[in-house]
PAVOTOR-668121 format. One record per residue (C-alpha): residue number from 1; x, y, z. Coordinates in Angstrom, 3 decimals, padded with zeros to 6 digits. Layout:
// PAVOTOR-668121
k = NUM u = X v = Y w = Z
...
This chain:
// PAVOTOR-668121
k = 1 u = 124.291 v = 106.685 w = 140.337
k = 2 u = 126.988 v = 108.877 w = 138.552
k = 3 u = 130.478 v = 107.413 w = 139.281
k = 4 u = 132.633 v = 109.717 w = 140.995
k = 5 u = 135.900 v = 110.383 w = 138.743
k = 6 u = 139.412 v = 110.321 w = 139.609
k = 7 u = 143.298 v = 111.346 w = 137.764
k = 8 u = 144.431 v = 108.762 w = 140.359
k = 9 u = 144.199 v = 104.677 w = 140.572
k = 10 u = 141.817 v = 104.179 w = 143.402
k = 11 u = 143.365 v = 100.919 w = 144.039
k = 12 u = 146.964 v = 101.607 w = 144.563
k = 13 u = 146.388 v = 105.207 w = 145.535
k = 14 u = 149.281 v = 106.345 w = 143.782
k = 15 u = 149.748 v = 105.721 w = 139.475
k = 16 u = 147.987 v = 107.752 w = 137.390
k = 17 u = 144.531 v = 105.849 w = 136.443
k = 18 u = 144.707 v = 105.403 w = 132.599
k = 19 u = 141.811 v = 102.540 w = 132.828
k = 20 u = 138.709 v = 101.634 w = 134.056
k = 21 u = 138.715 v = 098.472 w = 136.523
k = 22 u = 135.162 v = 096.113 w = 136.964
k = 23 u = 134.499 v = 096.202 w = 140.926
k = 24 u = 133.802 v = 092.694 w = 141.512
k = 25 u = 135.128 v = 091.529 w = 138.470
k = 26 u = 133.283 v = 091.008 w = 135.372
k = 27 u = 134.435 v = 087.480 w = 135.116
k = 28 u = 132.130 v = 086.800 w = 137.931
k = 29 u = 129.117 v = 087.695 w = 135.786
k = 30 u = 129.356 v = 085.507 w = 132.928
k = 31 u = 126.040 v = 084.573 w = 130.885
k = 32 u = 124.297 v = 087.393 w = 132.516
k = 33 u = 123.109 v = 090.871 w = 130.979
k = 34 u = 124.167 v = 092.971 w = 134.189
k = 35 u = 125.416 v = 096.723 w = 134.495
k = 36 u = 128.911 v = 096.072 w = 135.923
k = 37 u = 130.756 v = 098.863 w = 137.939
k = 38 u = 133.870 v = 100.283 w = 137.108
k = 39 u = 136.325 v = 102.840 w = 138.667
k = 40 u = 139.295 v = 104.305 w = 137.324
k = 41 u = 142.625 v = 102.558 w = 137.824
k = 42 u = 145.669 v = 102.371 w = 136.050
k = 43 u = 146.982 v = 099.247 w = 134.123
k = 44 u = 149.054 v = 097.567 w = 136.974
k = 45 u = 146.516 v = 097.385 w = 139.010
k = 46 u = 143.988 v = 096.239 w = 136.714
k = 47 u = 146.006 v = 094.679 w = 133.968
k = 48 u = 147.798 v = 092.790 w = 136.656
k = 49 u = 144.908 v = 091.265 w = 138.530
k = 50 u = 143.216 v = 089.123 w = 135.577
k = 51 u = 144.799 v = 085.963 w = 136.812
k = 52 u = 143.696 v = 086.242 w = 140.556
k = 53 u = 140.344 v = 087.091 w = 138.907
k = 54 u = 140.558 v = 083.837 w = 136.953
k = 55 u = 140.945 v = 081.562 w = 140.119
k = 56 u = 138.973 v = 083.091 w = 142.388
k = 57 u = 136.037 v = 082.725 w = 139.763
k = 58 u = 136.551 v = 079.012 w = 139.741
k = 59 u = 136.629 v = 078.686 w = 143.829
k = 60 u = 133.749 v = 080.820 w = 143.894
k = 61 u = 131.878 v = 078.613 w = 141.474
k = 62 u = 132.997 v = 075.117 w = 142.969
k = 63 u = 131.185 v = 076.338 w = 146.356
k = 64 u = 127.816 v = 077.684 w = 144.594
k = 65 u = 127.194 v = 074.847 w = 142.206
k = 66 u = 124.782 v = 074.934 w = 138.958
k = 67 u = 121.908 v = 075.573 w = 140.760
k = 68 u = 120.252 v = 078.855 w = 138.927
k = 69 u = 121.033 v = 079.343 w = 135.581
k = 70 u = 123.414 v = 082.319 w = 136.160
k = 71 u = 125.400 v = 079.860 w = 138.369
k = 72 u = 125.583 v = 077.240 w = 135.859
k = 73 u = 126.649 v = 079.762 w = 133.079
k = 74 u = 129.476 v = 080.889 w = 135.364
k = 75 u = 130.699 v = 077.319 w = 135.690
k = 76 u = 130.314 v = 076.343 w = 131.714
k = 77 u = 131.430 v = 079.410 w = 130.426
k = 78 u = 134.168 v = 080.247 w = 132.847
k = 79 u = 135.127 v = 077.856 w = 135.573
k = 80 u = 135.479 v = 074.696 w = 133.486
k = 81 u = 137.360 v = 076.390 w = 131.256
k = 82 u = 139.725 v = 077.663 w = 133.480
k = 83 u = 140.578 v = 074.699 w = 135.648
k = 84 u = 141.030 v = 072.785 w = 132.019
k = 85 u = 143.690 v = 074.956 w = 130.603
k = 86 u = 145.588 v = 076.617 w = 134.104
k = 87 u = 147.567 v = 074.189 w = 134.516
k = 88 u = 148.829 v = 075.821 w = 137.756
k = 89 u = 145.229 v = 076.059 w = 139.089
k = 90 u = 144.231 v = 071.927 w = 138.701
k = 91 u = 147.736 v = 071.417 w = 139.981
k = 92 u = 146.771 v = 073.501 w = 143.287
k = 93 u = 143.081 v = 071.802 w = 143.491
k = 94 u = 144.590 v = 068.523 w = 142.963
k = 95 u = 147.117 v = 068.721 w = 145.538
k = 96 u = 144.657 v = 070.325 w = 148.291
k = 97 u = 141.850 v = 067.694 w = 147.817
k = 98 u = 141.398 v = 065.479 w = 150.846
k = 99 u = 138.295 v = 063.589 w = 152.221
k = 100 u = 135.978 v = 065.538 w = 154.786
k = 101 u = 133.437 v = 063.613 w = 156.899
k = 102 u = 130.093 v = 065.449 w = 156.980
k = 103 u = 126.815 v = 065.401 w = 157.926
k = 104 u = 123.928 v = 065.423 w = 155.043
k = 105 u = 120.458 v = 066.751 w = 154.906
k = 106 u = 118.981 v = 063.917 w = 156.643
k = 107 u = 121.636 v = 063.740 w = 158.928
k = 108 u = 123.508 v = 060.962 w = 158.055
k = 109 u = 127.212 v = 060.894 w = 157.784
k = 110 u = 128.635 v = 061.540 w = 154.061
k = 111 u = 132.087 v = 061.022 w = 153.018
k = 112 u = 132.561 v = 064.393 w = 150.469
k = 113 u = 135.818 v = 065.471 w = 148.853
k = 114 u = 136.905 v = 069.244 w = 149.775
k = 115 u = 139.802 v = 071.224 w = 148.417
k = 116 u = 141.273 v = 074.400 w = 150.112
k = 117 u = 140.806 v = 077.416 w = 149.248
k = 118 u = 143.672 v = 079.459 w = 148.925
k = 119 u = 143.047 v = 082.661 w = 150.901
k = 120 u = 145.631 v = 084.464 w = 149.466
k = 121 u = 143.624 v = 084.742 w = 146.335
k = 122 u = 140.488 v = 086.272 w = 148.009
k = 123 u = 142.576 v = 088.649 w = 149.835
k = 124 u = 143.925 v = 090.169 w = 146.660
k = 125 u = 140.532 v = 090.106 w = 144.702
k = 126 u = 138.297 v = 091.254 w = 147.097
k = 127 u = 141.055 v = 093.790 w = 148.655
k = 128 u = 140.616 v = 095.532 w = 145.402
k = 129 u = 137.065 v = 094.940 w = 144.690
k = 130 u = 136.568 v = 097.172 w = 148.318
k = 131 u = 138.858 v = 099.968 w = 147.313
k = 132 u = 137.292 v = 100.397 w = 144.066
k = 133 u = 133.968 v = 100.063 w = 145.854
k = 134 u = 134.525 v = 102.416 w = 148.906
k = 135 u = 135.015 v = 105.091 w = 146.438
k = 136 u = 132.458 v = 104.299 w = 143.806
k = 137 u = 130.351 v = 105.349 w = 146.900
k = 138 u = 132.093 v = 107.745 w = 149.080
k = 139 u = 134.275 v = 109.806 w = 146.411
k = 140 u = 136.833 v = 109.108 w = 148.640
k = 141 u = 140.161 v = 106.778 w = 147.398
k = 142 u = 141.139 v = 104.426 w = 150.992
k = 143 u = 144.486 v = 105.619 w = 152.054
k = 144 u = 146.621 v = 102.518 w = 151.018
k = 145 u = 148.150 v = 102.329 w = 154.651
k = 146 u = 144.117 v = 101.113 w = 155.533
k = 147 u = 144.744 v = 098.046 w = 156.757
k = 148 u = 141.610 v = 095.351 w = 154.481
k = 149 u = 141.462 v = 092.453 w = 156.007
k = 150 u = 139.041 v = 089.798 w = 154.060
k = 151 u = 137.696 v = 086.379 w = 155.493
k = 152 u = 135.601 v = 083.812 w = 153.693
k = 153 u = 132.609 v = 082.830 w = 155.606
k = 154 u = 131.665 v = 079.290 w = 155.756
k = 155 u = 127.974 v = 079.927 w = 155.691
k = 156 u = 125.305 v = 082.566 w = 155.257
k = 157 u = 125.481 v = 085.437 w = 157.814
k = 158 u = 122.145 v = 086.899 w = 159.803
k = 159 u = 121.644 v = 089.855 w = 158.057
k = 160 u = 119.206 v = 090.880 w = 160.015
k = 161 u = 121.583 v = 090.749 w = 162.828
k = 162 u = 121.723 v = 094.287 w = 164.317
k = 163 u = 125.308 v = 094.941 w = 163.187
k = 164 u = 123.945 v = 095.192 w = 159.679
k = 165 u = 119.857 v = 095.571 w = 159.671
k = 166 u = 120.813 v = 099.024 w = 159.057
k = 167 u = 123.255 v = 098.227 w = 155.765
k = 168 u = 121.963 v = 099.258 w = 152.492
k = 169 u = 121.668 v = 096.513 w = 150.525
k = 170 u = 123.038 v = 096.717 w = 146.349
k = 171 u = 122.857 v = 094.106 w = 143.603
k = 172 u = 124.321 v = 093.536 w = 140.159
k = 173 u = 123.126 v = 090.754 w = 138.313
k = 174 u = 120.077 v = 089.929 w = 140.369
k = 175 u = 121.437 v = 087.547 w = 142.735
k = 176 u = 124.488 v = 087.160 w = 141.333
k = 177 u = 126.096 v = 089.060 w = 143.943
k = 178 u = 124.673 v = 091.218 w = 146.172
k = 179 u = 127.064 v = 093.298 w = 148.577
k = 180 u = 125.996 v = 095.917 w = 151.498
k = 181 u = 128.277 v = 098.068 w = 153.610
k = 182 u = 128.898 v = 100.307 w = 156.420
k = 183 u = 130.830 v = 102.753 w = 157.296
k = 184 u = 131.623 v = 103.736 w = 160.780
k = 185 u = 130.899 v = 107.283 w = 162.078
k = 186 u = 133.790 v = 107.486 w = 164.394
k = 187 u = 136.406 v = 106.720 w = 161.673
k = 188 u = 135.368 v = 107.146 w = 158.259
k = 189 u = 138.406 v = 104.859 w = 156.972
k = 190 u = 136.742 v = 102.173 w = 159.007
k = 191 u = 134.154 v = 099.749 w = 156.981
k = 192 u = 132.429 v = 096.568 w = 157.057
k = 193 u = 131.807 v = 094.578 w = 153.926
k = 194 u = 129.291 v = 091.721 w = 153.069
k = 195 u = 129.739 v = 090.428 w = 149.707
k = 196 u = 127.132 v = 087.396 w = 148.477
k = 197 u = 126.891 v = 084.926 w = 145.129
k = 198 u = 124.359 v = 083.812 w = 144.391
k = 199 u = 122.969 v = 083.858 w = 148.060
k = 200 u = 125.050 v = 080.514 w = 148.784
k = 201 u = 128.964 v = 082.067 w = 149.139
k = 202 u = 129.741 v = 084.471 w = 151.533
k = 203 u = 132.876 v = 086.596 w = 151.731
k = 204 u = 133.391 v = 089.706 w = 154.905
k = 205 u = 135.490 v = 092.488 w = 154.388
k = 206 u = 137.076 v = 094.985 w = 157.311
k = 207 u = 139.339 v = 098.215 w = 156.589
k = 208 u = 140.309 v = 100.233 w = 159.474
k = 209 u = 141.862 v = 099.545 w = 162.669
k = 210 u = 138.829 v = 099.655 w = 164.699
k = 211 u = 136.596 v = 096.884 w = 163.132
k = 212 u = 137.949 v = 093.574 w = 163.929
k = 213 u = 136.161 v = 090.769 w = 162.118
């Protein structure tokens, strides 16, 4: 697919773009030989957004484990790293850590320690991951007064539920995250996001008014 171009930052809308931005970010993708996506942005917007990028990569890796290779090089090569030097990051984890009571595979109760995740974070990241994306496949920039509203899901959403059988499904990486959208007919500003690592973490996205998540 040939990316669509654009004189202005489809993130903010407004600056002229002067870069190209990686929609998700490539930081996301270490150890693996994937064709990232870029759009064009200017440097606030991208320049600005490495240290969200940063965190979110080590949150994102603390839920999905080492379990495939690709996971495991996200945590070696970037995760580790990050929570060793940032010291504002381990400060954050530290303080958020608390003991959860749940329920194992054999269903037996299992003290585990759990941290929170800081929404704010995702909001940011995965605000501008959408923008870039909604226009990498419309052409179209999202007006900046679009409301995006992000949630993290706390496990794996029915995709063959009917509200998004019908969702084209796009990878980068293999299963390093997988993402699939609609759009809705009566409003084209209004969208509906599904973004997936490694098939374990699950993140929805809304724009519009008239999707509620």
């Amino acid at each position: 697919m040939q990316p669509p171009k654009s004189e202005i930052c489809v993130i903010c809308g407004c600056r002229p773009a002067t870069t190209q931005d990686h929609v998700p970010p490539k930081g996301l993708f270490k150890g693996l030989s994937a064709q990232l996506i870029t759009v064009p942005a200017c440097s606030t917007c991208n320049n600005g957004a490495s240290s969200d990028d940063e965190d979110l990569r080590f949150y994102i890796s603390m839920q999905v484990g080492k379990q495939t290779p690709g996971a495991a090089a996200l945590w070696d090569q970037g995760a580790h790293k990050s929570i060793k030097r940032k010291t504002t990051l381990r400060a954050s984890v530290v303080d958020s850590a608390h003991e959860l009571q749940t329920i194992d595979a054999d269903g037996k109760p299992v003290s585990r320690i759990a941290v929170e995740v800081p929404i704010r974070i995702y909001q940011a990241v995965f605000e501008r991951t959408t923008r870039g994306l909604y226009f990498f496949h419309t052409g179209r920039i999202l007006p900046r007064h679009v409301p995006v509203v992000v949630k993290p899901l706390d496990g794996v959403p029915d995709l063959d539920a009917p509200d998004f059988r019908s969702f084209k499904q796009h990878a980068i990486g293999g299963d390093a995250c997988v993402y699939k959208f609609g759009i809705a007919e009566e409003q084209r500003d209004g969208s509906l996001w599904l973004y997936g690592f490694y098939r374990t973490h699950w993140v929805m996205v809304v724009t519009g008014d008239t999707i509620n998540l």
